[in-house]
C-alpha positions as CSV (number, residue, x, y, z in Angstrom):
1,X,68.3,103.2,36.0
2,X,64.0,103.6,36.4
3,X,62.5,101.6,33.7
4,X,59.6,99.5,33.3
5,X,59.8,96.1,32.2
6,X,56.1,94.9,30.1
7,X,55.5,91.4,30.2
8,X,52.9,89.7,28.6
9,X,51.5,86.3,29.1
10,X,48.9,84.0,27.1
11,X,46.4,82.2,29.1
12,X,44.2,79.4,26.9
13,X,42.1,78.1,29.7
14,X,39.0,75.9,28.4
15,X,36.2,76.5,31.0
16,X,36.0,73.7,33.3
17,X,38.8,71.5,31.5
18,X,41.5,72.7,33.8
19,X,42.6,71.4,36.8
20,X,44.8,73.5,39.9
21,X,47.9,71.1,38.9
22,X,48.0,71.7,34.7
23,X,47.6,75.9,35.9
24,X,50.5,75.9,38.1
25,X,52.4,73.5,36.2
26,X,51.8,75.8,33.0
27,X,52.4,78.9,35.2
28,X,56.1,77.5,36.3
29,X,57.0,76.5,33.1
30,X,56.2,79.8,31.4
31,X,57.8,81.5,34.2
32,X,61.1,80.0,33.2
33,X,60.9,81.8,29.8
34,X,59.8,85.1,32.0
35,X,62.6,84.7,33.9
36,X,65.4,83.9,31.0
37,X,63.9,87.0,28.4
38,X,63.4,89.3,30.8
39,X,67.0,88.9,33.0
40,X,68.3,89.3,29.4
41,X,66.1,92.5,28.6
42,X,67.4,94.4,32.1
43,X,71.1,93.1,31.8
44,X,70.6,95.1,27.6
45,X,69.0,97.9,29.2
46,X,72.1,98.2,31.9
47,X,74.4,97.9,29.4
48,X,73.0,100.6,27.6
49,X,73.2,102.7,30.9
50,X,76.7,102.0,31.7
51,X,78.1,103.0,28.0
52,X,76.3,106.2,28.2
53,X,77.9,106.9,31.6
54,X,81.3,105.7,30.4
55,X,81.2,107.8,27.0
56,X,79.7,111.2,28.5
57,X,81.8,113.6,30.0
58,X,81.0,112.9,33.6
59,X,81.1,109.6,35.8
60,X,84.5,109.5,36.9
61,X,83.7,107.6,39.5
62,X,82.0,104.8,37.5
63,X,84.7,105.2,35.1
64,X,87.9,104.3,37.4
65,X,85.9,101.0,38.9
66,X,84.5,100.0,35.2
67,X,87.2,100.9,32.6
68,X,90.7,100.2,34.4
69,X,92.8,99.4,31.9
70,X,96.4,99.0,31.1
71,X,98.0,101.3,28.8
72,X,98.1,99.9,25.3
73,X,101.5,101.7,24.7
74,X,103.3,101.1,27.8
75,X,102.6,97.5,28.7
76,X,102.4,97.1,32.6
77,X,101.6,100.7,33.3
78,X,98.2,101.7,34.6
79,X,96.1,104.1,31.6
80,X,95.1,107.6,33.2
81,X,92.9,107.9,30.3
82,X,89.2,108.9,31.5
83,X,87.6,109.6,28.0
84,X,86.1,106.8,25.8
85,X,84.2,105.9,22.9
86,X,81.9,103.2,21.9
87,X,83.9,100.5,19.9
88,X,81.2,97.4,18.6
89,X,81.0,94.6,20.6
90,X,82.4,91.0,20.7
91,X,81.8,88.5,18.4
92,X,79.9,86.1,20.4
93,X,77.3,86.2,23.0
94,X,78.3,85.5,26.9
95,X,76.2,82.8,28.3
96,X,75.4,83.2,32.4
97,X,73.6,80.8,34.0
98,X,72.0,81.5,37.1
99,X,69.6,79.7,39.7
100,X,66.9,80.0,37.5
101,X,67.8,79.7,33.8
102,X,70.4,80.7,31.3
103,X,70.9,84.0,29.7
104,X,72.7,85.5,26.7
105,X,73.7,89.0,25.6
106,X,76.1,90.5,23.7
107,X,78.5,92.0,25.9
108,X,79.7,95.9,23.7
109,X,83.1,97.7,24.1
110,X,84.2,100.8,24.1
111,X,87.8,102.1,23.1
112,X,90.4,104.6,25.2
113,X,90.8,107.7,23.1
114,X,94.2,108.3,24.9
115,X,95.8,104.5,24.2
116,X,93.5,102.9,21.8
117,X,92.9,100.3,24.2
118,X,89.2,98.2,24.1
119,X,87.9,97.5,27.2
120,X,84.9,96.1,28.0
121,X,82.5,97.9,30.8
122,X,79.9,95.6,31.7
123,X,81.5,93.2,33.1
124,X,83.2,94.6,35.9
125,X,79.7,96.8,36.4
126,X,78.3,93.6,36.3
127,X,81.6,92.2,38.8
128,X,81.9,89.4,36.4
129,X,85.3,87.8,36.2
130,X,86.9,87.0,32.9
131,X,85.5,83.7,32.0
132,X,82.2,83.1,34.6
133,X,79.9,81.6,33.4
134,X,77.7,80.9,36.5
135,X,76.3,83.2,38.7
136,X,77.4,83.3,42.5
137,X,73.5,82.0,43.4
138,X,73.9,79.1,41.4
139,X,77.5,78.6,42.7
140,X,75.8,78.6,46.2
141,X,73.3,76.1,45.4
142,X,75.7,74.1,44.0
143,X,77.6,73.8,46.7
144,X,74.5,73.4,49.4
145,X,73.4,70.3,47.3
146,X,76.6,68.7,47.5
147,X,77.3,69.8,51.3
148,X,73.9,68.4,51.7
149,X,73.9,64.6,50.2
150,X,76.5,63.2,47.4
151,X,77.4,64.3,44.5
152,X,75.1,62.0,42.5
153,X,72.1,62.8,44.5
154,X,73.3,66.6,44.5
155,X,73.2,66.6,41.3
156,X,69.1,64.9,41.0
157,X,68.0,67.5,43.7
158,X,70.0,70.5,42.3
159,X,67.8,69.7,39.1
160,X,64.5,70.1,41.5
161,X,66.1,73.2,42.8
162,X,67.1,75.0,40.0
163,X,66.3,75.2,36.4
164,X,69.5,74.9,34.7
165,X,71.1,71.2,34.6
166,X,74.8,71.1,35.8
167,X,76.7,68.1,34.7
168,X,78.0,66.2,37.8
169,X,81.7,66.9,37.2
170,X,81.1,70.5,36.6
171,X,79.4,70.5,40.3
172,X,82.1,68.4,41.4
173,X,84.6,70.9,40.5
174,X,82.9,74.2,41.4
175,X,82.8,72.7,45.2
176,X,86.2,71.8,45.1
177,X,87.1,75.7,44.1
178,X,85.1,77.2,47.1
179,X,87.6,78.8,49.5
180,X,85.8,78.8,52.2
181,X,87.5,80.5,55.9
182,X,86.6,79.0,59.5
183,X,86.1,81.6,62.0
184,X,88.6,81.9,64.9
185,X,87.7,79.5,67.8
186,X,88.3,81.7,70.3
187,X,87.9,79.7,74.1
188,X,86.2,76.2,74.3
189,X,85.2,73.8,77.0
190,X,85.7,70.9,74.9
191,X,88.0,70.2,72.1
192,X,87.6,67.3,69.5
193,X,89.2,65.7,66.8
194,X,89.6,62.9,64.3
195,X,90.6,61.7,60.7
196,X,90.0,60.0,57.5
197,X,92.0,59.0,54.6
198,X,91.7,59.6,51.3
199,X,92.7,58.7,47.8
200,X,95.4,61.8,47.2
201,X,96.5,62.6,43.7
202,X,100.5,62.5,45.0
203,X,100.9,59.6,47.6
204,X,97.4,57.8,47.1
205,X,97.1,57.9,50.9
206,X,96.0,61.3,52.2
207,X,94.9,62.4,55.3
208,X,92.1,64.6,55.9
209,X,91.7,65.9,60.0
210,X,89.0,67.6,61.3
211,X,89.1,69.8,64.9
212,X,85.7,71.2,66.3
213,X,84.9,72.3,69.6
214,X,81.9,71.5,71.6
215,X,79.5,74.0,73.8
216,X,76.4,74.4,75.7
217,X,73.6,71.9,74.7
218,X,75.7,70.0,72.6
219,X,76.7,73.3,70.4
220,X,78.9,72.0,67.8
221,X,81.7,75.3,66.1
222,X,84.2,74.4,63.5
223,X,87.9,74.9,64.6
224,X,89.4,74.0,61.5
225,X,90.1,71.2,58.6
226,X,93.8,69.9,57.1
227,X,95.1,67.7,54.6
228,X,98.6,66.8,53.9
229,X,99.8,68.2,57.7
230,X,100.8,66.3,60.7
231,X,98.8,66.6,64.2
232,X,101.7,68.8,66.0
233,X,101.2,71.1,62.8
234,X,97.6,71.0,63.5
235,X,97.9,71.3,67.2
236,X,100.1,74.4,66.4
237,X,97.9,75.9,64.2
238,X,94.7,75.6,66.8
239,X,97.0,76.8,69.7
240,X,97.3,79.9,67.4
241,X,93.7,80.8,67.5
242,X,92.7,79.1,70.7
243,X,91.9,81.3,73.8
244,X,93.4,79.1,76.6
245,X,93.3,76.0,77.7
246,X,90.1,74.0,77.0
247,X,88.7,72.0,79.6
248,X,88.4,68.8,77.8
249,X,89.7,67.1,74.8
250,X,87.7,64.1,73.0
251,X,89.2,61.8,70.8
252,X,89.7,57.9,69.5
253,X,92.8,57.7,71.5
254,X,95.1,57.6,68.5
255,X,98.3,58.2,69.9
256,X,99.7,61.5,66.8
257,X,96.0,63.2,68.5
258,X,96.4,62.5,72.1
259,X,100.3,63.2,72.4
260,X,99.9,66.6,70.6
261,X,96.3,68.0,70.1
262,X,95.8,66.9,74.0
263,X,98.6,69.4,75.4
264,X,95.8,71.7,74.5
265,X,93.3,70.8,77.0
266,X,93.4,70.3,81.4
267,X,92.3,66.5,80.7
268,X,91.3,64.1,78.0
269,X,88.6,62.0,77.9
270,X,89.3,58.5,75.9
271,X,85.9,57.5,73.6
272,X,84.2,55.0,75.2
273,X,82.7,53.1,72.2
274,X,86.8,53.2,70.8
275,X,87.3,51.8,74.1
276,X,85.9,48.7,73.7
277,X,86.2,48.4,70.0
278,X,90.0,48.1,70.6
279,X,89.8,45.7,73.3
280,X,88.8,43.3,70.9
281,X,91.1,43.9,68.4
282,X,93.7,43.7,70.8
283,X,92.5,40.6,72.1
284,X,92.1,39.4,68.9
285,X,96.1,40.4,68.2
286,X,96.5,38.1,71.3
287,X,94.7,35.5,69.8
288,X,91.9,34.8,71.8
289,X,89.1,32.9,69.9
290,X,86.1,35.0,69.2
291,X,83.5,34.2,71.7
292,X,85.7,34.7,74.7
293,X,86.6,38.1,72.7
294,X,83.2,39.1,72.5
295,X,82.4,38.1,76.1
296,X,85.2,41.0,77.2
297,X,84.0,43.5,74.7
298,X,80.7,43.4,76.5
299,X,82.1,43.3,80.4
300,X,84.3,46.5,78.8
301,X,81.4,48.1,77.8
302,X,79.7,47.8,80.8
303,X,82.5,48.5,83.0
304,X,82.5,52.0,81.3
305,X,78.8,53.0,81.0
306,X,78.3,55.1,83.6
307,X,76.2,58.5,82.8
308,X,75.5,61.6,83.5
309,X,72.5,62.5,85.8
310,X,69.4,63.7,83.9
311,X,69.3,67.2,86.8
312,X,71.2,70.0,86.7
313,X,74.8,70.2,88.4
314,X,73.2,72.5,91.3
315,X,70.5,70.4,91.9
316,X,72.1,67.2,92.8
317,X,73.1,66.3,96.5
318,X,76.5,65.9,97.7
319,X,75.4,62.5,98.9
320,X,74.2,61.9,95.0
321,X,78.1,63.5,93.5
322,X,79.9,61.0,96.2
323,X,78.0,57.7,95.3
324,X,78.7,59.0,91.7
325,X,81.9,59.5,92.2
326,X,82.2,56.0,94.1
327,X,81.1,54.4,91.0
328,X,83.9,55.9,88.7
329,X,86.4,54.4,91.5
330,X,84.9,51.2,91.4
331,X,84.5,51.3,87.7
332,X,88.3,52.0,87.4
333,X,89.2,49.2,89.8
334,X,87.0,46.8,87.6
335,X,89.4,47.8,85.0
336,X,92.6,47.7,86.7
337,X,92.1,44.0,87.6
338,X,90.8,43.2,84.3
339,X,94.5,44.8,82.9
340,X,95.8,42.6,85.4
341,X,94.0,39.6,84.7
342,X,95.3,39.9,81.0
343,X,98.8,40.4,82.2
344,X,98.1,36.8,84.2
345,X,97.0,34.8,80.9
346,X,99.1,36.1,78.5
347,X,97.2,39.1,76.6
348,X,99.8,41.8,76.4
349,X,98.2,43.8,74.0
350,X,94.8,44.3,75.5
351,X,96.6,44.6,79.1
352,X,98.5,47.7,77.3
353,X,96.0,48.7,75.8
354,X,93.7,48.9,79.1
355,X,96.7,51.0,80.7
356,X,96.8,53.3,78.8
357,X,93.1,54.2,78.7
358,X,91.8,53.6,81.6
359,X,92.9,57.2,83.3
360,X,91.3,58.8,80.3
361,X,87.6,56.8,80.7
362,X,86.0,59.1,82.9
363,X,87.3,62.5,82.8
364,X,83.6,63.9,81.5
365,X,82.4,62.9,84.7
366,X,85.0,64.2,86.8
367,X,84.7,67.7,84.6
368,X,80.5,67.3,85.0
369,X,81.0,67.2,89.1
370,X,83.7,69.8,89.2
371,X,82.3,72.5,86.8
372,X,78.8,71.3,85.8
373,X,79.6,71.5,82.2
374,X,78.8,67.7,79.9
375,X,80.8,66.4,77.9
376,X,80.6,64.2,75.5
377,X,81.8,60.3,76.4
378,X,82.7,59.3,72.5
379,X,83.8,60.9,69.6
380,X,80.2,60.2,68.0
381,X,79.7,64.0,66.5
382,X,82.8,64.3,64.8
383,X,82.5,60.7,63.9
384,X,79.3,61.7,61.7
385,X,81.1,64.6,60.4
386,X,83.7,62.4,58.9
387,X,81.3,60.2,57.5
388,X,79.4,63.1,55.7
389,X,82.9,63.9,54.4
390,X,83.8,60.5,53.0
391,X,80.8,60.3,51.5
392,X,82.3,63.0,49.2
393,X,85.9,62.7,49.3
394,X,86.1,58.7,49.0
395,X,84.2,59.3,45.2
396,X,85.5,56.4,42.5
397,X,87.4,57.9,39.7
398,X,88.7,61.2,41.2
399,X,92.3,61.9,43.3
400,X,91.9,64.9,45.1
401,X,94.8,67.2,45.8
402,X,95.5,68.0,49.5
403,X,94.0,71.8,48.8
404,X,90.9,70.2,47.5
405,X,90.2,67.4,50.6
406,X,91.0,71.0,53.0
407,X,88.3,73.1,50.9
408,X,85.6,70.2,50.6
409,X,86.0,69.4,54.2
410,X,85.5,72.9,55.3
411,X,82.1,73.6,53.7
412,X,81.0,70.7,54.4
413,X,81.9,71.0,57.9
414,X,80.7,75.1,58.1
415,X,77.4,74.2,56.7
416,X,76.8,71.6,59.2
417,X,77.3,73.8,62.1
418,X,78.1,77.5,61.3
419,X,74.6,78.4,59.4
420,X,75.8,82.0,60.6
421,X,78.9,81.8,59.3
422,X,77.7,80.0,55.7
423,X,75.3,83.0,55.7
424,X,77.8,85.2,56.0
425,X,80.2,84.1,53.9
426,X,77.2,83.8,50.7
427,X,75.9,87.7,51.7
428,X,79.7,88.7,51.5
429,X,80.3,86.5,47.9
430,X,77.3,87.5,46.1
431,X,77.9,90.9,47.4
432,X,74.4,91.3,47.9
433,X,73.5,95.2,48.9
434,X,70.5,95.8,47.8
435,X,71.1,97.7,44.5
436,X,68.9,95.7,42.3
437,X,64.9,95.7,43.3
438,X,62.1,94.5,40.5
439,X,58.8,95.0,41.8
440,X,55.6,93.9,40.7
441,X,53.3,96.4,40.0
442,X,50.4,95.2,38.2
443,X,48.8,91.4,37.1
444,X,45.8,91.4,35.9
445,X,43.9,88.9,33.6
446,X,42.2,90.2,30.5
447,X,40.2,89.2,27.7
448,X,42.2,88.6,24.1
449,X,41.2,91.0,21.3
């Protein structure tokens, strides 16, 4: 279909009464009504094309995609009907809204001459599903905006965005209904992993659990999101798709992670920042008063801050590697006594705690000397990734189903760091090929008669 669309605009512009603002603000709200009128007039004019092509003689092709039906005297058996006849149209218009306004037309059937049956062309030429009512491009703005911020602000900078309004639980519930896949992982240096609870709509306490894996320059690729599953599912699942071991795994030191997620990697490396976080709380288990608590937390944290050199693996000296590598030693000493020194005054919590963690402090620096490759000393990047998801999940008034929490968790994760892969996954949706171009051939500005 070759047509031309005529548009027509009134400009009432009072010399020197006008400013640039009132003649773009006027231009963009007149462009809305452009936009609305003449969608409608090409989705009328493609209708029209489409019955012609369905009621001539010829089209078989168009016909088999458009008109599959099921035969109106055999239920469940496909019609091999392939002539048809215009048959009115429904009763009411279909709304569509789209990124930039709503449109209405009046979709028009047509009627199997072999079993009677009414089908309804245009929308599967138009791939409509039964009852959509939104485009796929409003869909995907929908969801960016709530990736993006919370649903409440979503919601205000959808409105900038786009001209059509979308009630907040309408947004809300769109987003939860994106499916959206995570690419295989394939081999990773680094491996790391957390989790967040939620308010599920069965138990009222659900887990959500995140898994990424961490590259060159700090490159940050989804591995994968669950709800409702346990870490040795998890870890199952990520073996599945993992090439190999990983070099490193990151995590809070949560013992369900560590025990089964950290099979999955040569070494783990224990965040630092959880380090000495949990000293404190076990300290205060022991009950030690808070200033001597605090006191610890901050010989902890120094004990452990020991960092990577600024230069490049090949450029530092053996002599450079050993004194860092006498440090670690010295650091791990520190905190061997300190364990002990617990032991001695009665803290059996921190002193366990201590154990347990201090063979996990410094693995980044050991992999850093060996290999060359940094890693990350705390669980800081999937830390922020869980707070951009509670933002969203943790939303008064709403229990989200373990399906939901999965689906919310992976766009929001995907759009963080997969741009490709959100891209991708949009093109592939929207189905965008092409087919449709509108070119403007001709604005001009001309006196009134």
């Amino acid at each position: 279909m070759r047509r031309m669309l005529r548009i027509e605009l009134e400009v009432n512009l009072p010399e020197g009464q006008a400013s640039a603002n009132e003649i773009f603000e006027a231009m963009s709200t007149a462009l809305v009504s452009v936009f609305e009128q003449g969608t409608q007039c090409v989705l009328e004019g493609y209708q029209e094309e489409v019955l012609d092509a369905v009621c001539s003689r010829g089209h078989a092709a168009e016909k088999l995609a458009w008109c599959a039906h099921r035969d109106k005297r055999h239920p469940g058996r496909r019609c091999e009907g392939r002539s048809f006849q215009r048959a009115g149209s429904w009763n009411e218009d279909r709304r569509l809204r789209g990124e930039r306004g709503e449109v209405s037309f009046r979709p028009k059937m047509v009627s199997c001459r072999r079993c009677g049956r009414h089908v309804t062309p245009i929308l599967a030429a138009l791939e409509l599903r039964a009852h959509q009512t939104q485009t796929e491009q409003l869909l995907c703005k929908v969801v960016e905006a709530v990736s993006d911020t919370s649903y409440r602000r979503s919601i205000d900078q959808l409105s900038v965005l786009a001209e059509v309004p979308v009630a907040k639980s309408t947004a809300h519930r769109w987003a939860a209904s994106v499916e959206m896949p995570v690419q295989p992982s394939g081999k990773s240096d680094v491996l790391a992993a957390d989790g967040t609870g939620f308010k599920n709509q069965q138990t009222d306490k659900g887990q959500v659990r995140l898994v990424l894996k961490i590259g060159p320059e700090k490159s940050v690729t989804p591995v994968g999101v669950w709800a409702g599953k346990t870490w040795e599912q998890i870890a199952a699942e990520v073996q599945q798709v993992q090439e190999g071991q990983a070099r490193l795994f990151v995590s809070d030191g949560e013992r369900g992670i560590e025990e089964w997620l950290g099979r999955l990697a040569e070494g783990s490396q224990r965040c630092q920042w959880h380090t000495s976080r949990e000293v404190g709380y076990a300290l205060w288990e022991d009950d030690l008063p808070r200033p001597e608590r605090d006191a610890l937390r901050r010989h902890v944290s120094r004990l452990v801050a020991v960092e990577v050199p600024e230069e490049d693996v090949e450029f530092v000296s053996e002599a450079e590697k050993q004194a860092l590598n006498q440090r670690i030693q010295e650091a791990e000493k520190q905190i061997e006594a300190l364990q002990a020194e617990f032991e001695q005054k009665g803290y059996p919590k921190a002193a366990t705690y201590l154990r347990r963690a201090r063979d996990q402090l410094f693995s980044h620096l050991r992999l850093w000397l060996q290999t060359g490759i940094v890693a990350p000393r705390t669980t800081s990047i999937v830390e922020n990734l869980i707070r951009e998801l509670v933002r969203r999940l943790k939303k008064i008034g709403w229990n989200w189903s373990d399906a939901g929490a999965e689906r919310l968790g992976r766009f929001v994760m995907i759009r963080r760091y997969d741009a490709e892969a959100w891209q991708r996954f949009w093109q592939e949706r929207m189905n965008l090929r092409g087919r449709c171009q509108i070119i403007l051939r001709c604005c001009r500005l001309e006196n009134a008669a």
